[in-house]
N, C-alpha and C positions, 0 to 999 in steps of 0.2 A: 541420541540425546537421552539423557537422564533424568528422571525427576522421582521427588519422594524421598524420605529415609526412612528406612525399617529399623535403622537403632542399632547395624549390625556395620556399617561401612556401605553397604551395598545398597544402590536404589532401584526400582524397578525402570524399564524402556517406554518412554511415552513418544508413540507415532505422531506428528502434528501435521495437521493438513498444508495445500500449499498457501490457503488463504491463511490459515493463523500464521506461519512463517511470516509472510507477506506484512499482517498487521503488524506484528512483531520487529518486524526488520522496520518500518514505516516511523514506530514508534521512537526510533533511536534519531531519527532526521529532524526530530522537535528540536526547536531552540534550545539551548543549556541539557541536551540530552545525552547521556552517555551511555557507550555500549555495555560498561561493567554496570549499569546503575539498572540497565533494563534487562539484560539478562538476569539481575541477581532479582528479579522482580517474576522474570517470568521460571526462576526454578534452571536453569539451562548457563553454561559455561560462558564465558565472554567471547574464546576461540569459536566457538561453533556457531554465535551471531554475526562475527566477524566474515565467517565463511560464508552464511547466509546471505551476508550483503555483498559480499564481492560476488559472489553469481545472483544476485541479483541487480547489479549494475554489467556484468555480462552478460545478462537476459535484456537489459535496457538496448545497450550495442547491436545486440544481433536486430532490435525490433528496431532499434532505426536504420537497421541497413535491408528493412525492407521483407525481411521474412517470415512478417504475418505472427510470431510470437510477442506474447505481450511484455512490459517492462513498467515501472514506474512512470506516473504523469500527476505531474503538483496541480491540483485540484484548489480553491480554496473555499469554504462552504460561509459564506455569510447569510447572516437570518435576511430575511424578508420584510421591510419595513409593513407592509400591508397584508392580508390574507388574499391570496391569488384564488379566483373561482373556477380556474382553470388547470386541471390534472396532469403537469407537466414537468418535465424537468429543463431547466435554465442552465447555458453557457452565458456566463461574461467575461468578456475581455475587453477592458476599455469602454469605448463606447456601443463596443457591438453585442447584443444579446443575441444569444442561439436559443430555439425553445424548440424542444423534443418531445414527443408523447414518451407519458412515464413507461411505458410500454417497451420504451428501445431497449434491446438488451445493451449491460453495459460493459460489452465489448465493443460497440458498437458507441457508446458516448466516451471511451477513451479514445480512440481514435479519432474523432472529430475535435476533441480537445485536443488531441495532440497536430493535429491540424491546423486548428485557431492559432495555438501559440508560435505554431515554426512560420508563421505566416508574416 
């Protein structure tokens, strides 16, 4: 992928992690979002987010059938009516709340979310 212009046609190669990918791709699945609108935002071709998100809905596949790689899982983050005195992280789904020490790692609160919801 490409980003940058030096003014001559050519841009230099920018490496991006798999997390920025990820946010990246993430950010196209907003409401009224489009892939030309987010790629021309993040610097990077429409084709090449396109490709991002197809192997990233192939990385979803492979991790629901079971092979321990991870994929996307719709989260949704709403504020907290009150200040919790308590150091944790919160599932809700419905009427059932999960609470994790903020401590879990979060491969470990994806999973469980993806747990909650296929349930």
């Amino acid at each position: 992928m490409l980003d940058g212009d030096d003014g001559y046609g050519r841009r230099k190669l920018v490496q991006r992690t798999a997390a920025e990918r990820a946010a990246i791709v993430a950010e196209t699945y907003a409401p009224e979002a489009t892939v030309a609108e987010v790629a021309a935002r993040h610097g990077i071709q429409p084709s090449q987010l396109s490709a991002w998100r197809s192997a990233a809905r192939k990385k979803g596949r492979r991790a629901d059938a079971g092979d321990g790689s991870l994929g996307f899982a719709e989260i949704a983050v709403v504020p907290e009516p009150t200040l919790s005195p308590h150091d944790r992280i919160e599932i809700v789904c419905g009427s059932l709340v999960l609470r994790l020490p903020k401590s879990t790692p979060s491969k470990r609160v994806v999973e469980i979310a993806r747990g909650v919801v296929a349930r």
